[in-house]
DRENMARLO-761611 format. One record per residue (C-alpha): residue number from 1; z, x, y. Coordinates in nm, 3 decimals. Each point is the difference from the previous one (the first is absolute). Last residue first. Layout:
N
+-----+---------+---------+---------+
!   n !      up !    east !   north !
+-----+---------+---------+---------+
! NUM !       Z !       X !       Y !
...
+-----+---------+---------+---------+
REM end
This chain:
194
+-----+---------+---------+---------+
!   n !      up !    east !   north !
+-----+---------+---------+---------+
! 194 !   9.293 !  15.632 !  10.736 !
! 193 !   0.160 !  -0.091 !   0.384 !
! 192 !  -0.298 !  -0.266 !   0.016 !
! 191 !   0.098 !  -0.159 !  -0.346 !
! 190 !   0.304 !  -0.103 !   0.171 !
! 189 !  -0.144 !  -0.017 !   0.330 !
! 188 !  -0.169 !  -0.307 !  -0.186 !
! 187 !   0.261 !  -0.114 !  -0.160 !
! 186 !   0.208 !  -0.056 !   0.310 !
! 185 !  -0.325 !  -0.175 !   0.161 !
! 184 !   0.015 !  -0.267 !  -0.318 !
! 183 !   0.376 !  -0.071 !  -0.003 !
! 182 !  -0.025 !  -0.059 !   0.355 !
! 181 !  -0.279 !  -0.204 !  -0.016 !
! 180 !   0.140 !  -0.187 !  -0.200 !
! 179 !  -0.242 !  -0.300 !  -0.101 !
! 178 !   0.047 !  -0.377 !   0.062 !
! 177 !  -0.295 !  -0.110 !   0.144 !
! 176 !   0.150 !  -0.056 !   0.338 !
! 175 !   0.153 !   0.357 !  -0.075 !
! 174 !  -0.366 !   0.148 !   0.018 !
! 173 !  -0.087 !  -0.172 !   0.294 !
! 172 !   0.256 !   0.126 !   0.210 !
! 171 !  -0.020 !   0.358 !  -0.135 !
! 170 !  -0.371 !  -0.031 !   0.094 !
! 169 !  -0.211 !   0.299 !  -0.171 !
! 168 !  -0.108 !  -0.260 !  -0.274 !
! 167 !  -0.042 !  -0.294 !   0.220 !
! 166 !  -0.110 !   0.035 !   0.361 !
! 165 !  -0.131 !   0.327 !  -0.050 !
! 164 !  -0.250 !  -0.094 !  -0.241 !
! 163 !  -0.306 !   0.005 !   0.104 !
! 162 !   0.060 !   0.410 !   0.112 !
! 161 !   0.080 !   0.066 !  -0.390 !
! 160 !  -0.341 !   0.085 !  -0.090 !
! 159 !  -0.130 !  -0.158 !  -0.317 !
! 158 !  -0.171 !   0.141 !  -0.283 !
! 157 !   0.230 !   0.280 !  -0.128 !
! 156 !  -0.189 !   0.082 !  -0.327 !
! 155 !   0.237 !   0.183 !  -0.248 !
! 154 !  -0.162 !   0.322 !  -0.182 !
! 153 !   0.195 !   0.167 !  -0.294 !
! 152 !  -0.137 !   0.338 !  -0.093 !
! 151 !   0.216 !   0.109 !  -0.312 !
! 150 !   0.157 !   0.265 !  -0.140 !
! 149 !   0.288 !  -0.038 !  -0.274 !
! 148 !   0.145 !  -0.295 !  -0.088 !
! 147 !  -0.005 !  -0.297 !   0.209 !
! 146 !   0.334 !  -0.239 !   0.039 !
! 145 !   0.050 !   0.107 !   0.360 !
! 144 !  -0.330 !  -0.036 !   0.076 !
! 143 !  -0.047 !  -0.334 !  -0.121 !
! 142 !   0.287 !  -0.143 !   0.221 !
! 141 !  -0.120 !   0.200 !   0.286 !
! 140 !  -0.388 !  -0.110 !   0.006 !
! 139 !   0.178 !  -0.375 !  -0.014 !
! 138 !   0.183 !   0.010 !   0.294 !
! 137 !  -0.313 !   0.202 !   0.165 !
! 136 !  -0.245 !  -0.326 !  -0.082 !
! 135 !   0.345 !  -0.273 !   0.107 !
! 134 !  -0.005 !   0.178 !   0.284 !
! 133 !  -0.406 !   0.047 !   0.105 !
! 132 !  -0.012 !  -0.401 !  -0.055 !
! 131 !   0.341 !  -0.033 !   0.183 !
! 130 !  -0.153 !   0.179 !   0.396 !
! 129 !  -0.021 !   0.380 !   0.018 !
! 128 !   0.135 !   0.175 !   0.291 !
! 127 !   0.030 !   0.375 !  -0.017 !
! 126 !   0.238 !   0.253 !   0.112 !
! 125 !   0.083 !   0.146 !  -0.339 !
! 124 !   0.340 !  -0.051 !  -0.070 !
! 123 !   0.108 !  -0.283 !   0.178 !
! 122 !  -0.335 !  -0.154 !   0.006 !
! 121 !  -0.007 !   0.014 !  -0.354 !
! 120 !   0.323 !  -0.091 !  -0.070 !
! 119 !  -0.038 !  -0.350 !   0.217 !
! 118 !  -0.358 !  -0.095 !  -0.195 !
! 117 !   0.187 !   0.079 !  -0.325 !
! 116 !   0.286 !  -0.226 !   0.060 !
! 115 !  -0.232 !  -0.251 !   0.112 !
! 114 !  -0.197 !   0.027 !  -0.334 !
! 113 !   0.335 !   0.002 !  -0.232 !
! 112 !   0.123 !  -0.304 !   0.231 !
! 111 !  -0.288 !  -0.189 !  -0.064 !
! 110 !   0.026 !   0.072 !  -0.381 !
! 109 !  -0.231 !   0.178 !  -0.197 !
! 108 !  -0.189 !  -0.131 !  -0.341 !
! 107 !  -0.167 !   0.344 !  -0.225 !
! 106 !  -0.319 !  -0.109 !  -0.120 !
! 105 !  -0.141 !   0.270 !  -0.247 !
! 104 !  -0.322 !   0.096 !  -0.131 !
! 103 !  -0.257 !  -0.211 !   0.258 !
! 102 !  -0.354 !   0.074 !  -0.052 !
! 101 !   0.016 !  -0.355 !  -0.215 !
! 100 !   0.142 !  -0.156 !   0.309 !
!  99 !  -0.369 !   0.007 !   0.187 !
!  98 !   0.059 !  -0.156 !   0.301 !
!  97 !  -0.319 !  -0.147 !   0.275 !
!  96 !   0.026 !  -0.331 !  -0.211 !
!  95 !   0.324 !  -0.087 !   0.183 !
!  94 !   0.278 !  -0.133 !  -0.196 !
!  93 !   0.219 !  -0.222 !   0.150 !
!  92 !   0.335 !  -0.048 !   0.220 !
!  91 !  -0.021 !   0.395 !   0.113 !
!  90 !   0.199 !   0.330 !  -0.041 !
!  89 !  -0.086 !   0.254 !   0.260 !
!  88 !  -0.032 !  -0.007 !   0.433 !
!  87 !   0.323 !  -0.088 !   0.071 !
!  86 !   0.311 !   0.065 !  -0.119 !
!  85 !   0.241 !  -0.311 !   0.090 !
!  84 !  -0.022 !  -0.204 !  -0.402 !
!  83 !   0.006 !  -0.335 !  -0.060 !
!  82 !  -0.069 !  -0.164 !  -0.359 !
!  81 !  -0.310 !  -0.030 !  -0.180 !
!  80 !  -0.042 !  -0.228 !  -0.235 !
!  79 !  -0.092 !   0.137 !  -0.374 !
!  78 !  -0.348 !   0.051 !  -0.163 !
!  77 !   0.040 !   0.140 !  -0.320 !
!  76 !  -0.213 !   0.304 !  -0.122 !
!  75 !   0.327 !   0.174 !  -0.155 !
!  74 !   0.013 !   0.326 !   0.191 !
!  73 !  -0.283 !   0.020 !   0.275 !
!  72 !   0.024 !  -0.388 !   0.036 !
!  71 !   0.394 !   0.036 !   0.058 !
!  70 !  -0.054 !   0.268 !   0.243 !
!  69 !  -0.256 !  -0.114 !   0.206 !
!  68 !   0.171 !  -0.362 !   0.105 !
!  67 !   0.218 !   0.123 !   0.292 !
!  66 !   0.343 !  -0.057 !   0.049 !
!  65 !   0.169 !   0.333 !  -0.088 !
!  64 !  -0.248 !   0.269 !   0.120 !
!  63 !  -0.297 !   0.176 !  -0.144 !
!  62 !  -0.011 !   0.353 !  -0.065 !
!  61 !  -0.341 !   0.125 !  -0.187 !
!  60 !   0.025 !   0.292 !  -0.164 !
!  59 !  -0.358 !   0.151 !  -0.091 !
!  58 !   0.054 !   0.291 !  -0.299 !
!  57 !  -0.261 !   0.251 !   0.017 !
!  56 !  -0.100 !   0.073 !  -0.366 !
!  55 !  -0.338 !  -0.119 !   0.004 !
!  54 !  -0.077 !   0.268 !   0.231 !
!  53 !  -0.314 !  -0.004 !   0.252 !
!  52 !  -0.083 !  -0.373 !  -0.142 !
!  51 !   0.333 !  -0.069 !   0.038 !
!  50 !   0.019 !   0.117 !   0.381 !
!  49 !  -0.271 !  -0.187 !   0.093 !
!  48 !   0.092 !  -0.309 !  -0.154 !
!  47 !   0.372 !   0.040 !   0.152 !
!  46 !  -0.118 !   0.043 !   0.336 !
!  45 !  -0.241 !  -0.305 !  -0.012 !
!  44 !   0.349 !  -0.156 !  -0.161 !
!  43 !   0.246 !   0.022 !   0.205 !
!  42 !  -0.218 !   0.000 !   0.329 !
!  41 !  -0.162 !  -0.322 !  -0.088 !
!  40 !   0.290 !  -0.217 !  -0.144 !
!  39 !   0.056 !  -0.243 !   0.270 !
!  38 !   0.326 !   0.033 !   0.004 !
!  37 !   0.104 !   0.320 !  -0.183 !
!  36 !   0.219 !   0.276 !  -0.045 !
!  35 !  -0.097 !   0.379 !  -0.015 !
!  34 !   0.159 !   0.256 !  -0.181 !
!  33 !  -0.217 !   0.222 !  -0.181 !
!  32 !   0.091 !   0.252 !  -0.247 !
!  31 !  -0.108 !   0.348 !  -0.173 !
!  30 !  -0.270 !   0.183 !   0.333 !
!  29 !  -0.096 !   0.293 !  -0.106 !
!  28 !  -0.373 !  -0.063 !   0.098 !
!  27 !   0.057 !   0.309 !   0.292 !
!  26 !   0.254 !  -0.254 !   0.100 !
!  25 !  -0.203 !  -0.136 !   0.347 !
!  24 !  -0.356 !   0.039 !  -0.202 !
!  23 !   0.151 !  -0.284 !  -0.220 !
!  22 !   0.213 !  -0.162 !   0.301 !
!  21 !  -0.334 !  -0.034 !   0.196 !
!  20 !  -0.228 !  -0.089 !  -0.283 !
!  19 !   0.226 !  -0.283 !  -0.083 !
!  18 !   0.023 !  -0.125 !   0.331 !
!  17 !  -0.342 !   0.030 !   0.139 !
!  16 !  -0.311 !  -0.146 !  -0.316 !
!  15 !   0.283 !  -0.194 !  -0.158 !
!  14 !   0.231 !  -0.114 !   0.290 !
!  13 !  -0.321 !  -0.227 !   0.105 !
!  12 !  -0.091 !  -0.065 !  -0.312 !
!  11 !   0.317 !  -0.127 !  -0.060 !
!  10 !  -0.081 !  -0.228 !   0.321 !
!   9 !  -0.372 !  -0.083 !  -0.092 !
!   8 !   0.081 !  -0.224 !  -0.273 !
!   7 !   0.090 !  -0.256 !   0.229 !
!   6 !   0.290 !  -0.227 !  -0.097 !
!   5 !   0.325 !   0.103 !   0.177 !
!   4 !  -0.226 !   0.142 !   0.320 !
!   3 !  -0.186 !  -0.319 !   0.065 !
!   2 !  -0.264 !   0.067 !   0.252 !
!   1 !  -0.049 !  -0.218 !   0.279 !
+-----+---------+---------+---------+
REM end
C-alpha cells in the first residue's frame, strides 16, 4: 500500500485541491493558515501553494505537547515523545511527506485547550469536530486575538467529531482523564452569552 507519511504525492495532493480551494475561497485574501500536522501532506501542499501565490501568508502549524514536531521545527533536536489524547496530529518521527521550512510559527496546545475547543464549538455553533480540528481553532483564536488590523485567518477543521463521542463529548470519559468538564462547559456558555 501506499505510504501516506512518506510519499511525495500527499502535499501534492493538498497542493493542486486545497490550496487552490482556500485561495479562490478568500478572493486570494487569505493572511494565515492554521493547520496541524501528522503526516505533513495537507500542511504543507496547502502551504506551498499558498506561498507561491503570496510569500507573505504566514502557515501556523499547532502541534501538541508530546509530540516530536515542535522541538525539530525550533531547535532541530530530536526529543522523546511523550503522551498526548488528540488524535490525528503530532507524531513520534518525522515523516518525509512535511516540509517544516513552510512552517512560520509552531504554537504547542494542550489536550485540554483542544477538548475545550471541540466542546465550545459544538456549544456554540452546532458542529462536531474531533481534537485535531480543536487544537487548529484553539490556535486560530489565540492569533486572532493578538492580530492587528484586518486579516483573513483560515483554521482547517480536519476531523469530524462523530469518532469521538465516546471520549471528548463523554463527561465520563473526560473526568477519567482528569479534566473539568464543568469548568470547561461553563466557559463555554460563557463565551456563548458574548
Amino acid at each position: 500500500g501506499l505510504n501516506q507519511y512518506d510519499s511525495p504525492l500527499n502535499p501534492e495532493a493538498y497542493y493542486a485541491t486545497l490550496g487552490p480551494e482556500l485561495w479562490a475561497q478568500t478572493n486570494g485574501k487569505i493572511t494565515h493558515l492554521v493547520a496541524a500536522g501528522s503526516t505533513g501532506g495537507t500542511v504543507s501542499g496547502t502551504a506551498r501553494f499558498l506561498k507561491k501565490k503570496n510569500q507573505a501568508i504566514q502557515v501556523i502549524m499547532p502541534d501538541p505537547h508530546g509530540s516530536i514536531f515542535y522541538d525539530w521545527w525550533a531547535h532541530r533536536k530530536l526529543v522523546k515523545p511523550t503522551s498526548f489524547e488528540v488524535e490525528g496530529v503530532g507524531k513520534d518521527s518525522i515523516p518525509q511527506a512535511l516540509d517544516l521550512s513552510l512552517i512560520d510559527v509552531m504554537p504547542r496546545f494542550s489536550d485540554e485547550q483542544a477538548f475545550a475547543t471541540c466542546r465550545t464549538i459544538a456549544r456554540r455553533m452546532g458542529m462536531m469536530v474531533g481534537g485535531s480540528a480543536g487544537g487548529n481553532v484553539h490556535a486560530a483564536l489565540t492569533l486572532a486575538r493578538k492580530l492587528k488590523g484586518p486579516a483573513t485567518v483560515v483554521a482547517i477543521l480536519c476531523d469530524s467529531g462523530t469518532k469521538y463521542l465516546s471520549k471528548i463529548f463523554n463527561d465520563e470519559w473526560m473526568a477519567s482523564k482528569g479534566y473539568d468538564v464543568a469548568a470547561m462547559d461553563a466557559s463555554a456558555a460563557n463565551r456563548s452569552a458574548q
